[in-house]
N, C-alpha and C positions, 0 to 999 in steps of 0.2 A: 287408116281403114275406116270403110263404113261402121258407123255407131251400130244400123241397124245388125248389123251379123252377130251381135252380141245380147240380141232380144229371146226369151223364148217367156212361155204361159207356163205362172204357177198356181193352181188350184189355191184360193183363197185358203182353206182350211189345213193349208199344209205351212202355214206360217206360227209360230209357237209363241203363243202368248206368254208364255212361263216357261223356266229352265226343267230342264231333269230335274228329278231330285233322287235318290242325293247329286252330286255336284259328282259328273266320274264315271252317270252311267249313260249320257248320253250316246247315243249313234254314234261311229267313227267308221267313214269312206274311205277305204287306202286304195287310192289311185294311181299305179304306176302303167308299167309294158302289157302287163296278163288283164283278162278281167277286173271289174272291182271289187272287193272284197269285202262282206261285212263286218266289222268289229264293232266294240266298245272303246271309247276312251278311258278307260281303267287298262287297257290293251296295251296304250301307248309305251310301257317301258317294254315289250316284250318287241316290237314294231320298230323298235330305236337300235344301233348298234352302240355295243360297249367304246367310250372313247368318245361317240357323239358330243356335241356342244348345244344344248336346246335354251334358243336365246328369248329371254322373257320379259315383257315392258310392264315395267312395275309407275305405271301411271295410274294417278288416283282419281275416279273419277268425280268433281265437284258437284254439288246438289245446288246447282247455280240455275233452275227453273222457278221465276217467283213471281208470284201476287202481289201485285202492287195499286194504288192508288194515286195519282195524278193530282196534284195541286198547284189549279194555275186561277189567275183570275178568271179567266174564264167558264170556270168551274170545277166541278171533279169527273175524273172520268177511271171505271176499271181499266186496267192493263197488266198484264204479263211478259217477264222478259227471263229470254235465256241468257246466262253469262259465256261469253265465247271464250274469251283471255285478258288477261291483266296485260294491260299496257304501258302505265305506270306505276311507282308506288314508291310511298315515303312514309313516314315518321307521322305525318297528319292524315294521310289519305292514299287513296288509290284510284286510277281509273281503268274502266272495264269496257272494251266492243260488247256489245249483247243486239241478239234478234229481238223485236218489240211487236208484239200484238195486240192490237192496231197498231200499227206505228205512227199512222196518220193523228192518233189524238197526242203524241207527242211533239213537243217544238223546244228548241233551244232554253232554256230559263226556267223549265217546268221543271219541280220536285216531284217524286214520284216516294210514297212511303210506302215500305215492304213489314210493317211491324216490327214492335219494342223498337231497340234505337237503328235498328238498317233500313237507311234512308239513301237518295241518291239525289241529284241536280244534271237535269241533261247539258251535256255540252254542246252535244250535236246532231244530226239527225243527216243518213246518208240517202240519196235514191234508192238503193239495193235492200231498203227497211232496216237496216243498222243504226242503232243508237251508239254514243260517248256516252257515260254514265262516270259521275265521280261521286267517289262514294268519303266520308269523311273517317272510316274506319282504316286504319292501316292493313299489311296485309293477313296479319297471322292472325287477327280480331277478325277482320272481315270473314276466313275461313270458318272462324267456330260460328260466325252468327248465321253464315249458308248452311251450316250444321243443324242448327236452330228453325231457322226460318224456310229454306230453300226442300225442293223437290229434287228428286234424280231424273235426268233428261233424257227417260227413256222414248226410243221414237216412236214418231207418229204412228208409223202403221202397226201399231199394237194396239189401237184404237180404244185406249182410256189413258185416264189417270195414273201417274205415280204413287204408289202406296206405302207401306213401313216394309213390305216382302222386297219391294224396289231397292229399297237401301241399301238391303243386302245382297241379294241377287244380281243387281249389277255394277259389284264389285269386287273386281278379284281378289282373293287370301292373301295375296302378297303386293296389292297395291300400297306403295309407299309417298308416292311426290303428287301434291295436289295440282289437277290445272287441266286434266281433261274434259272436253266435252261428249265423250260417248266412251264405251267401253272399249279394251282390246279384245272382243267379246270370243274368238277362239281359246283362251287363257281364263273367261267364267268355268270352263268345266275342269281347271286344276285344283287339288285339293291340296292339303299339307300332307297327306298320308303317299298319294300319287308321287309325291316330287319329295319324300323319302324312298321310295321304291326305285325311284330315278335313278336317283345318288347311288343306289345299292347295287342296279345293274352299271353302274358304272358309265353313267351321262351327267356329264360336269352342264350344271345351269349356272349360266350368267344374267344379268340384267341388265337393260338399257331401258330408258325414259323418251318415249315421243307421245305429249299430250294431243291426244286424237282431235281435231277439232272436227267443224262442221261442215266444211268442205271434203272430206273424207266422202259423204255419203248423201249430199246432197249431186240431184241426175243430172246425167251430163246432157245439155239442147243442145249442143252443136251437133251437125251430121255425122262430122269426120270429126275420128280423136287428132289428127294435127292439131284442131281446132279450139281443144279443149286446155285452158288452162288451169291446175291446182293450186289451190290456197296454201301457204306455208301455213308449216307447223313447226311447233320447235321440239327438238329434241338432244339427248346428249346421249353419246356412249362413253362411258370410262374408258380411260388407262389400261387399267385391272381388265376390264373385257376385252378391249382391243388386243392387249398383250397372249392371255388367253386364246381367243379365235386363231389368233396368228401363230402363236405354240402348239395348239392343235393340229390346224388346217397343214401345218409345216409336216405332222406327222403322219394327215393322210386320215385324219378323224373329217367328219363333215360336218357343216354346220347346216344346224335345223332351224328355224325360225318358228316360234309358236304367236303366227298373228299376220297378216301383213302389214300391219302398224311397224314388227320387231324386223322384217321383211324391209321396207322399202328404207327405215334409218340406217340398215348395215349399209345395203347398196346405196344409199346417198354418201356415207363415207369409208367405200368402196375405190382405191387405186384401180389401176386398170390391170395388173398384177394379180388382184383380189385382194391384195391386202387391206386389213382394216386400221381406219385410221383414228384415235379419240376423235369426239368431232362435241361442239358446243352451238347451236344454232337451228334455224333453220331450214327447215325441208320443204321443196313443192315438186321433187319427183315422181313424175306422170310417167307410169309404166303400163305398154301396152304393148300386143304381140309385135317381133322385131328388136324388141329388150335383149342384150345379151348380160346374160347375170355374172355376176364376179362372184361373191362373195356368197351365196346361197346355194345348198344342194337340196334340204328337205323344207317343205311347208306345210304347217298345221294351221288348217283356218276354217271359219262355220262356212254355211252357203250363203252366197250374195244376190242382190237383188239384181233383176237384169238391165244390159245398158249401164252400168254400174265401172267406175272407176276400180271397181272392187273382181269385179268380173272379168275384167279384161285384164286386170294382174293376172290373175289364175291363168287366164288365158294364153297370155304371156309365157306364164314360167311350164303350165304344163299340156300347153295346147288346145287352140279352140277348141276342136274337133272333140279331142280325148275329155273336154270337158264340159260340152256340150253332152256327150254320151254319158258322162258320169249324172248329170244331173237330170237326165233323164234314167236314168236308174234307179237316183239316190228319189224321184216323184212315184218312179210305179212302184218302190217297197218302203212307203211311207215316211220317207226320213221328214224331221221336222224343220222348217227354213228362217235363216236371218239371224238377228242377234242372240236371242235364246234358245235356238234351234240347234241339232245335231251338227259335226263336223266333218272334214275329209284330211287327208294325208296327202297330199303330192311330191311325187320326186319328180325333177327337172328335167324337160323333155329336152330332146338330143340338142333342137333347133337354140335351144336358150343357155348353152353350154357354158359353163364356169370358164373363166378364165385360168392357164395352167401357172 
């Protein structure tokens, strides 16, 4: 399909610089058959059927955005690099892909020092502005000194700096495994009190890990989504989850997904059955209208940017049209947009039907 049909204007000022607060009360779009509905996300256990399965990607995100300084013969020069993924690691070290800004002042052999002892040696430098980075920190050292040293990689269009409100803010309650590069930012507005409430109406959460990288959310140039291809990321679902989903779904409960991060790891290990399968690895699953879902019948996700790989999921699962119409709703009654912004509810429209 044409990329363009997936474009529409969003008033600058309807982008959220900062989450709700508390965590719970933002906006929540349930978009199904009838018109759309306004709620809250505090709503959501009421919005969920007893039996549900609402599946949550307990990815942690890294505070892998840092300040560095450049030491080559040829002088010093400032830079900043984002940490993408660990590529390798051992007992002496590790190495890291990272985005470098400038990247042109970096070359092969250049150290680059980030304060106290995190330091790095480029390995390599890509056309695409990717750096190799090895860092002499092992891995579970390197993480506390990103703890230390490192920013959270909130994005650009929020038009500053990461701050100490950053830290927290975009990180979810129940993030556990370090390695992502952005948030599963539908899953910032759960709380512990929310997913007690859950449990009580009787919606069994499970968890899976897909470390969101940068390809997520970086725009697509191609014209045509054929044309467009995604970056893997890696992800795992359990056993214990797998088995779940599939004891449920067997009894006719439906599975929710809170993210399209939690979204596209089901259906990457998705049979054609619907069954879900553990899965260790991973993903570069490009889902765009013509998708027919297995494994997914609810989706809780924020608003995405347009032209957006993120957009045309939605797209996909609940219909341009119907969400094109939503977001032009969710603009004339001021909902807030993108990663800290209010959210929507989708059930799976007819065309993108589960597998029986």
């Amino acid at each position: 399909m044409r990329v363009d049909l997936f474009d529409f204007e969003l008033p600058d000022e309807l982008i959220a610089r900062r989450p709700a607060a508390p965590r719970g009360s933002a906006r929540l779009l349930v978009v199904g058959d009838d018109e759309p509905r306004d709620r809250r996300f505090f709503d959501l256990p009421d919005l969920l059927i007893p039996g549900d399965v609402l599946v949550l990607n307990d990815t942690r995100v890294i505070p892998g955005r840092l300040a560095g300084v450049r030491e080559a013969e040829r002088g010093t020069a400032k830079v900043e690099v984002t940490l993408l993924r660990e590529l390798a690691s051992t007992e002496n070290g590790g190495e890291w892909a990272a985005l470098a800004r400038p990247a042109r002042r970096l070359r092969a052999g250049d150290s680059v020092r980030f304060g106290g002892a995190l330091s790095a040696e480029v390995v390599e430098r890509t056309p695409g502005g990717e750096v190799r980075l090895s860092f002499a920190l092992p891995h579970d050292e390197m993480l506390a000194a990103l703890d230390d040293h490192g920013r959270m990689p909130i994005p650009p269009y929020l038009g500053r700096a990461a701050d100490a409100r950053d830290a927290t803010d975009y990180q979810t309650v129940f993030a556990r495994r370090s390695g992502a590069v952005a948030a599963p930012t539908a899953s910032l507005h759960m709380t512990g009190e929310l997913m007690s409430r859950l449990r009580e109406r009787g919606i069994e959460l499970a968890c899976v890990t897909l470390h969101v990288g940068a390809g997520t959310f970086r725009p697509v140039v191609a014209a045509d989504t054929d044309d467009h291809e995604m970056e893997a990321e890696w992800g795992e679902i359990p056993r214990a989850t797998a088995s779940l989903i599939h004891r449920r779904r067997s009894e006719g409960a439906r599975v929710v997904a809170l993210g399209t991060t939690s979204l596209r790891l089901l259906e990457s290990a998705a049979c054609d059955d619907g069954r879900i399968e553990p899965h260790v690895g991973d993903t570069d699953l490009f889902i765009a209208p013509g998708y027919r879902f297995k494994a997914v019948d609810v989706l809780v996700t924020n608003f995405h940017l347009p032209r957006s790989t993120l957009f045309m999921l939605v797209s996909a699962f609940a219909g341009r049209e119907r969400m094109l119409d939503a977001y032009r709703h969710a603009m004339d009654a001021g909902y807030r947009f993108y990663s800290y912004g209010d959210a929507c509810l989708l059930t799976r429209a007819a065309g993108g039907a589960r597998a029986a």
